[in-house]
TORFI-920449 format. One record per residue: residue number from 0; y, z negated, x of N, C-alpha, C in turn. Coordinates in pm, whole numbers. Atoms other than C-alpha are relative to their C-alpha. Example, Ala and Ser with C-alpha at 12.3 -4.5 7.8 and 13.67 -1.06 7.14 Angstrom:
(0,(-119,0,89),(-450,-780,1230),(120,0,90)),
(1,(-119,6,-82),(-106,-714,1367),(109,-73,-77)),
% end
This chain:
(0,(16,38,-141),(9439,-8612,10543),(111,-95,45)),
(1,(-101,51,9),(9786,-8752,10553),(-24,-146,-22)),
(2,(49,124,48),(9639,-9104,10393),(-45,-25,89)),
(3,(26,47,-115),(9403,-9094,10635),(20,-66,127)),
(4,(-95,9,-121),(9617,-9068,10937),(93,-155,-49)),
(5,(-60,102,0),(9845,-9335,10771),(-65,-138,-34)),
(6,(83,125,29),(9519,-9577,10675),(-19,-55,178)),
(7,(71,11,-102),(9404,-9522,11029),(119,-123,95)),
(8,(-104,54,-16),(9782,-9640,11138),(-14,-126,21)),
(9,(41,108,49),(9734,-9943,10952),(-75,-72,75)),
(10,(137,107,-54),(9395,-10050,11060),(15,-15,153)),
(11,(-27,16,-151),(9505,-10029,11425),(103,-146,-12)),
(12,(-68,81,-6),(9785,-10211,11384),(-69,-139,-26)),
(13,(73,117,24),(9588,-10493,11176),(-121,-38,85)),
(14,(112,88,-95),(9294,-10566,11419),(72,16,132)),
(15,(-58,32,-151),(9530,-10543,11727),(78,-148,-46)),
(16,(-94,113,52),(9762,-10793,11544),(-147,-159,-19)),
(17,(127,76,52),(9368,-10990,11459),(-64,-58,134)),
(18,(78,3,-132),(9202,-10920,11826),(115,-95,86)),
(19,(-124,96,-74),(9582,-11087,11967),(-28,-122,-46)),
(20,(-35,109,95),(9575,-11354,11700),(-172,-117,102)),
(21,(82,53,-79),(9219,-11457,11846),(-3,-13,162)),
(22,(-10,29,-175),(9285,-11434,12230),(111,-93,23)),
(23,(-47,151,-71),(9541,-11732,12220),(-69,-108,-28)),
(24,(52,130,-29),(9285,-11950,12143),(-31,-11,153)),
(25,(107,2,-102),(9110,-11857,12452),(111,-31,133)),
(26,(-120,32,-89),(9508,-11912,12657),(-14,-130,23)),
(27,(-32,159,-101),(9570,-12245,12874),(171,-1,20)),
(28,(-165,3,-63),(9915,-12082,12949),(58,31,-124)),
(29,(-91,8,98),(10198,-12187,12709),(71,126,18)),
(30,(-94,-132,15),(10407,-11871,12849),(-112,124,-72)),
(31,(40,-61,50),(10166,-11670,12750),(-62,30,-127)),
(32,(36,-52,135),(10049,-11754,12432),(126,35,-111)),
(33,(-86,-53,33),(10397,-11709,12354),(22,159,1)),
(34,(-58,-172,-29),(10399,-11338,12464),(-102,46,-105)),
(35,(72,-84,60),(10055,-11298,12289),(71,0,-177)),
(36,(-29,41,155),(10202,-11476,11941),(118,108,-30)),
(37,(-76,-78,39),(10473,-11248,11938),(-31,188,-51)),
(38,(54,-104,2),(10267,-10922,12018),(-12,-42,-180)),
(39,(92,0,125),(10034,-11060,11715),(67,-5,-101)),
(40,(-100,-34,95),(10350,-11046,11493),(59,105,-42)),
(41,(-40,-157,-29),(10479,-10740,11584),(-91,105,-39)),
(42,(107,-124,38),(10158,-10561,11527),(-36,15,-148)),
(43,(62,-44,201),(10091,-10700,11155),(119,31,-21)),
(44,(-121,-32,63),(10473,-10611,11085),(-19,156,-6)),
(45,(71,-186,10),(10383,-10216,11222),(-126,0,-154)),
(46,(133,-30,166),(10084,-10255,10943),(94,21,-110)),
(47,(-4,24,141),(10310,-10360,10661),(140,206,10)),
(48,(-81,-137,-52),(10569,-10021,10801),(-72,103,-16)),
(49,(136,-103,27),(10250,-9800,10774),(-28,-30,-165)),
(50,(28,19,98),(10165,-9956,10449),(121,50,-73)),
(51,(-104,-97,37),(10503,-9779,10320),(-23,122,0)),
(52,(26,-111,-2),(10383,-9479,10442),(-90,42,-45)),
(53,(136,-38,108),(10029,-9480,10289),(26,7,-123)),
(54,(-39,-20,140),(10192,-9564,9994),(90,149,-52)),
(55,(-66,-173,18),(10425,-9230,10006),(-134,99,-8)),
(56,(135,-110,0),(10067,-9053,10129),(-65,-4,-119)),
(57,(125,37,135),(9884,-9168,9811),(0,92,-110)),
(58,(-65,-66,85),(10106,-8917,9639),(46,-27,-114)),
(59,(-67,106,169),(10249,-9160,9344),(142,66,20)),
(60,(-118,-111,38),(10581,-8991,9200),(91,-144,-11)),
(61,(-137,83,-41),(10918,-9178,9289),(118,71,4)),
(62,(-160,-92,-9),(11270,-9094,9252),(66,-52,172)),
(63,(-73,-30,-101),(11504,-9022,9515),(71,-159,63)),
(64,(-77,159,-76),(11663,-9389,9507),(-97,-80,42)),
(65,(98,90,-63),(11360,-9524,9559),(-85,3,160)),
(66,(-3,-8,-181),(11283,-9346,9881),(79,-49,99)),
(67,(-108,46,-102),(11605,-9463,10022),(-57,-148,34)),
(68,(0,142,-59),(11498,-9815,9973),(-104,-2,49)),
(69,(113,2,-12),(11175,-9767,10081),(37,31,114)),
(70,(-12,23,-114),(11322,-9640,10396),(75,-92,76)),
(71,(-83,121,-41),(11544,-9884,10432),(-80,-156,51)),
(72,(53,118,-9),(11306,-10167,10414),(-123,44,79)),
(73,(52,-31,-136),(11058,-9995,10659),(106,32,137)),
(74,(-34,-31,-145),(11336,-9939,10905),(49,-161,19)),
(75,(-47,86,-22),(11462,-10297,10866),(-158,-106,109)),
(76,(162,133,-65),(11050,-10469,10943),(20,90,115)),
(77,(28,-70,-126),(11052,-10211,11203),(104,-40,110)),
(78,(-67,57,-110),(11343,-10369,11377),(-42,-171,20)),
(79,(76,120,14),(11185,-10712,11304),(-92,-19,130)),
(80,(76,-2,-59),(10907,-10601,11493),(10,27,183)),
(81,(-80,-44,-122),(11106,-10437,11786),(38,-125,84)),
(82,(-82,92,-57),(11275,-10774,11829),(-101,-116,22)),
(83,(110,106,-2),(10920,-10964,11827),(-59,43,160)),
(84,(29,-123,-126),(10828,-10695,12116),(75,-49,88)),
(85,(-118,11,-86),(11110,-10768,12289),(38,-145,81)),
(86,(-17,122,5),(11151,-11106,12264),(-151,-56,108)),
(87,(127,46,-60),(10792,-11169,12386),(-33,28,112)),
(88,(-11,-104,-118),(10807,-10939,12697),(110,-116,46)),
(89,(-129,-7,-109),(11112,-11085,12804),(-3,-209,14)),
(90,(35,140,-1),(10985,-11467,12737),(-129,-3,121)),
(91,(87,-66,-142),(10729,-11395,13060),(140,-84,85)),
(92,(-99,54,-110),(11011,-11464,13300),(161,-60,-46)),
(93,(-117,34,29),(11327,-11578,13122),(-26,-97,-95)),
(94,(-16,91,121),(11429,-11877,12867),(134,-1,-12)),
(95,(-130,1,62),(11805,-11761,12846),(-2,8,-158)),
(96,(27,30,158),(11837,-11870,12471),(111,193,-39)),
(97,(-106,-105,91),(12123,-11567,12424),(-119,176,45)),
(98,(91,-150,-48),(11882,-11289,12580),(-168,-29,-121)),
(99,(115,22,98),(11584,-11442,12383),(-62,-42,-157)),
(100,(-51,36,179),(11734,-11575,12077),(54,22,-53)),
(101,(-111,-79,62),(12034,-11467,12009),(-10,137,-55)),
(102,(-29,-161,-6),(11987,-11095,12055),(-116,63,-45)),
(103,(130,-64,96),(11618,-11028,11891),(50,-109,-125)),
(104,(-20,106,130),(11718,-11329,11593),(104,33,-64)),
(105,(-173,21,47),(12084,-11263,11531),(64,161,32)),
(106,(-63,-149,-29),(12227,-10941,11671),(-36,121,-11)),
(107,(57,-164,52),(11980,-10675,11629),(-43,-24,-160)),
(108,(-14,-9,193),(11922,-10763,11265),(67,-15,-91)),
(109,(-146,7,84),(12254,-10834,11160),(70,179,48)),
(110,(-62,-129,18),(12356,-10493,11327),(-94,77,-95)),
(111,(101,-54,127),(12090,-10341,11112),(46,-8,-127)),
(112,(-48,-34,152),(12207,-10451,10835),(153,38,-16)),
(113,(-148,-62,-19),(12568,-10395,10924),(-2,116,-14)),
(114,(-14,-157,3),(12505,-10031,10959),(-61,15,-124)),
(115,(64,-11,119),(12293,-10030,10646),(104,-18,-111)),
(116,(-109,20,111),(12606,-10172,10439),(99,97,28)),
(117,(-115,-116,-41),(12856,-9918,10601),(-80,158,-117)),
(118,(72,-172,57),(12589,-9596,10497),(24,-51,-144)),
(119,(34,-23,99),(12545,-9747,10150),(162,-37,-130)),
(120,(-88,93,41),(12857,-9974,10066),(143,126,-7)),
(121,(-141,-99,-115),(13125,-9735,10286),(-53,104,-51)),
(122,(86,-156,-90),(12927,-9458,10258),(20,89,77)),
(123,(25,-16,-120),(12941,-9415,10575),(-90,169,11)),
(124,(35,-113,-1),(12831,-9020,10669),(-145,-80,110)),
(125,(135,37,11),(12431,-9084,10672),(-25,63,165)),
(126,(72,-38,-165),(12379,-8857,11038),(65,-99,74)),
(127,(-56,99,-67),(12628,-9061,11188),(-106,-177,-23)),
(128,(43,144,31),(12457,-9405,11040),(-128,10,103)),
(129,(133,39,-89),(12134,-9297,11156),(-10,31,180)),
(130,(23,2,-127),(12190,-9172,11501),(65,-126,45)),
(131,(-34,166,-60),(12405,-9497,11571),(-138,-77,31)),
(132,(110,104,69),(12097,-9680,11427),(-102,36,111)),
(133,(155,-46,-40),(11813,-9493,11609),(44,7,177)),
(134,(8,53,-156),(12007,-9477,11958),(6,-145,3)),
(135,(-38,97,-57),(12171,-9753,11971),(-91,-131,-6)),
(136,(89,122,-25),(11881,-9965,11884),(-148,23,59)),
(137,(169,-30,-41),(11527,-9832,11871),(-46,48,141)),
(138,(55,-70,-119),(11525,-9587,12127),(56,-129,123)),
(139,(-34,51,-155),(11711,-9810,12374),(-60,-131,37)),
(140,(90,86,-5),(11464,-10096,12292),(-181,60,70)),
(141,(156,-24,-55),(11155,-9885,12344),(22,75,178)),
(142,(-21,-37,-104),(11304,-9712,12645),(2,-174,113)),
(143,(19,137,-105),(11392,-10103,12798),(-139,-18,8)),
(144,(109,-10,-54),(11038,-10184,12727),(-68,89,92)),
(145,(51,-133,-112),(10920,-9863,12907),(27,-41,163)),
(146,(-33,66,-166),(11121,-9930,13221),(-45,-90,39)),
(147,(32,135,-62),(11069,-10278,13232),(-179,-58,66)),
(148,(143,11,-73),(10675,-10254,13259),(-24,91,116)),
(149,(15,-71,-118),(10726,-10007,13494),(28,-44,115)),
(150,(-58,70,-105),(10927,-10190,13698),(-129,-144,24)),
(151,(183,86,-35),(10571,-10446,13665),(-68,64,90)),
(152,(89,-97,-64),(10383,-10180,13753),(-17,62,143)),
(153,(-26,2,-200),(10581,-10129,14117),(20,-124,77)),
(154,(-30,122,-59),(10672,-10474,14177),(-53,-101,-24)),
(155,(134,200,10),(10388,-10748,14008),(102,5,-110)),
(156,(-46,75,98),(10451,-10903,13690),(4,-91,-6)),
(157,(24,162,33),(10531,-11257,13573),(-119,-15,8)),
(158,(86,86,-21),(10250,-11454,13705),(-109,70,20)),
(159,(74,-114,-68),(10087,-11147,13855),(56,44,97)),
(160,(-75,-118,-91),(10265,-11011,14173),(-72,61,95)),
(161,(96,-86,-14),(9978,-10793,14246),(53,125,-52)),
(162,(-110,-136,102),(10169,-10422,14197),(-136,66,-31)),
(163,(74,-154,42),(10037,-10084,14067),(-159,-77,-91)),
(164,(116,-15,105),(9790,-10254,13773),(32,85,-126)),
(165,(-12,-71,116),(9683,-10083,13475),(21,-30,-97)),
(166,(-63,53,109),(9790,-10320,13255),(167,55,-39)),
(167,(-141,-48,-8),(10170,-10263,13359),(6,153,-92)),
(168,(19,-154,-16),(10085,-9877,13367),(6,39,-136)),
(169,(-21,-25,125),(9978,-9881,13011),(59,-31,-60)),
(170,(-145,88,101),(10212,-10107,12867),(117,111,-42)),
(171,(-105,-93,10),(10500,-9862,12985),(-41,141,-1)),
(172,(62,-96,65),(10300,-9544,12891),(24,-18,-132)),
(173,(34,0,153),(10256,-9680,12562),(163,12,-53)),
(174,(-133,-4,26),(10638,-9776,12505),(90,173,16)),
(175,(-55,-142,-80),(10748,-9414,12708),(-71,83,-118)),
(176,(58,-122,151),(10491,-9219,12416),(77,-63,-101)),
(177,(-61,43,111),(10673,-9443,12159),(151,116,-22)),
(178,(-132,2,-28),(10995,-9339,12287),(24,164,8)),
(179,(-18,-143,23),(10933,-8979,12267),(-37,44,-93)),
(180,(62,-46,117),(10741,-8938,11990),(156,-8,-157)),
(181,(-156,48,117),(11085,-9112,11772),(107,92,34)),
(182,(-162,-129,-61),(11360,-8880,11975),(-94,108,-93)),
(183,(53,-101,86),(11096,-8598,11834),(35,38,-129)),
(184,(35,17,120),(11057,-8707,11526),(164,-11,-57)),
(185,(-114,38,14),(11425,-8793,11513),(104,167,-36)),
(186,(-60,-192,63),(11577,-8415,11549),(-102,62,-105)),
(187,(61,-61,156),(11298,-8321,11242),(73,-21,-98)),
(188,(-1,97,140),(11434,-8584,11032),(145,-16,-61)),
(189,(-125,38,37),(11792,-8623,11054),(103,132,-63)),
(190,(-64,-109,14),(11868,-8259,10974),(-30,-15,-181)),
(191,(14,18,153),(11752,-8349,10602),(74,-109,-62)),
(192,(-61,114,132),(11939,-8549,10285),(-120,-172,60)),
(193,(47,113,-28),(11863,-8922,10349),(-109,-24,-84)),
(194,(143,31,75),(11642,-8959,10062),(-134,48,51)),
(195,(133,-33,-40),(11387,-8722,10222),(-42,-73,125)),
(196,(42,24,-120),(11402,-8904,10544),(-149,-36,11)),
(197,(121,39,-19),(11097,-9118,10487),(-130,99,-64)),
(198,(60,-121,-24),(10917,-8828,10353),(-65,96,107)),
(199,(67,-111,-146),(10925,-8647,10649),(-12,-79,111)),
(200,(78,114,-87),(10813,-8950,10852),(-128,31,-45)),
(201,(182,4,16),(10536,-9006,10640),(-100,113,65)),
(202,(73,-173,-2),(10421,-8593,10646),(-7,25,172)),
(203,(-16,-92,-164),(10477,-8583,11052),(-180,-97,20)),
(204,(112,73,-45),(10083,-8651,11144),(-25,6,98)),
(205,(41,0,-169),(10092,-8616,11509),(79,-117,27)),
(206,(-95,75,-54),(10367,-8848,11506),(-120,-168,-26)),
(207,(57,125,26),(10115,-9127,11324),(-125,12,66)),
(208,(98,-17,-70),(9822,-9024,11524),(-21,-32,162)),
(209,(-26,57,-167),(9978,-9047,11895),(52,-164,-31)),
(210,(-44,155,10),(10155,-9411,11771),(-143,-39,-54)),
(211,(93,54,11),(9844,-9506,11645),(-46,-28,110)),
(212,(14,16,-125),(9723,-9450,12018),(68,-54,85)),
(213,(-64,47,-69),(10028,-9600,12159),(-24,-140,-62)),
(214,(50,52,1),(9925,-9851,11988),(-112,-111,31)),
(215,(59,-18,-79),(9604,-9861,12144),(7,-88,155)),
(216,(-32,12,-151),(9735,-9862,12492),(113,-126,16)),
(217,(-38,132,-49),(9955,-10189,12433),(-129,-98,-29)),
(218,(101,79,48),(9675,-10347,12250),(-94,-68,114)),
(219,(163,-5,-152),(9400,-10277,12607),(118,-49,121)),
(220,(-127,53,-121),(9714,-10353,12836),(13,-168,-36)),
(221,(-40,172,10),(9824,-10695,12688),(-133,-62,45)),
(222,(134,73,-62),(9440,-10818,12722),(-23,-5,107)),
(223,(-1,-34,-110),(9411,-10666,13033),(72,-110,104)),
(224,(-116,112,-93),(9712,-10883,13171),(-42,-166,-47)),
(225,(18,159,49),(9601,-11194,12946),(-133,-71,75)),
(226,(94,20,-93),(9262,-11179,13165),(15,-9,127)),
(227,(-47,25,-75),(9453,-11157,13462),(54,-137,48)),
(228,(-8,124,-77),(9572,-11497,13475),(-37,-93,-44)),
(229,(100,133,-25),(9456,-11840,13509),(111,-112,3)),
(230,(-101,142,62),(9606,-12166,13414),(53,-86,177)),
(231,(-84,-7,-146),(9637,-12211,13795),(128,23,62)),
(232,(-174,-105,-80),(9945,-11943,13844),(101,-59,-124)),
(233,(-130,43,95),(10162,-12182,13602),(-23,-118,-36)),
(234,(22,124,-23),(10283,-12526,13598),(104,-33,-123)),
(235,(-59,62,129),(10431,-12520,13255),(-27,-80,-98)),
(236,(46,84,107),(10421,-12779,13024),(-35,-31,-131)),
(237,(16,-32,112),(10272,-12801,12685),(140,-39,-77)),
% end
């Protein structure tokens, strides 16, 4: 069942990343096919992060060093993807190059790997590596997203200031289930030897079943908002 849950993962991710990829043809607005191109990056990167985990589900026999790298290189696309998320959301109303370039291009993936060379290089005490790792980046990335559509959701969004839609609503729903489901999943995981970590990722199936659905709920939100506007409410230039 486990496969399942992590095929199902997958195939979300890949036709949200497919259904995005096709709705900037149908854009007029340069800001926005920027927000969608980023989504549609972010979502096949979650696929290839799932595709790690199907591969653990498949039940093929691996040693212990090979789980490490295996989590290693799903937590690295997974900040990839964070910073595609991030980046794209926050390209809507801003073009500060250090908030939009710098800090999804340069700073969250160099600290990534910075902490990654401390745990393996240093060896660095592994709870310490990962709670650094998991507050100081993930959660406080999916929590910003969270707020920040919320703060849509009471006050209008870029090139919407029409409040209380359900685009907003779900956006920061979806981010807010992200963001709890990982703290969850986070006290399971960190109480075990690093090698098992991704193990007991893969094996948590509520955890890939609600993200599959959070999923979901950015997927029907971004459209939602991309139908919302009109080449009218923006005088940007190709």
């Amino acid at each position: 069942m486990l496969t399942i849950y992590s095929l199902l993962a997958i195939v979300i991710s890949l036709l949200s990343s497919l259904i995005l990829l096709f709705r900037i043809s149908k854009n007029h607005l340069l800001i926005q096919r920027s927000f969608f191109w980023h989504y549609t990056l972010g979502f096949f990167i979650f696929s290839l992060v799932h595709g790690i985990i199907l591969f653990i589900n498949s039940g093929m026999k691996v040693s212990y060093d090979f789980l490490l790298i295996l989590y290693i290189v799903s937590f690295v696309a997974l900040v990839f993807s964070y910073a595609l998320f991030y980046r794209g959301t926050l390209l809507l109303f801003t073009k500060d190059k250090f908030l939009t370039t710098i800090m999804p291009l340069i700073v969250f993936p160099l600290f990534a790997a910075l902490t990654h060379i401390l745990f393996s290089v240093f060896k660095i005490e592994a709870f310490i590596m990962y709670t650094a790792v998991s507050w100081g980046f993930l959660f406080s990335i999916e929590a910003f997203l969270g707020i920040l559509f919320l703060y849509f959701f009471i006050n209008g969004a870029p090139l919407d200031t029409k409040k209380r839609q359900l685009y907003a609503f779900l956006l920061s729903s979806a981010w807010f289930l992200i963001l709890a489901l990982d703290v969850i999943l986070w006290f399971r995981v960190a109480i075990y030897p690093s090698q098992f970590w991704i193990l007991k990722i893969a094996g948590s199936k509520k955890w890939l079943i609600l993200r599959s659905f959070a999923y979901l709920l950015i997927l029907i939100g971004s459209l939602i908002y991309g139908r919302r506007l009109k080449p009218s409410q923006a005088t940007e230039k190709e």
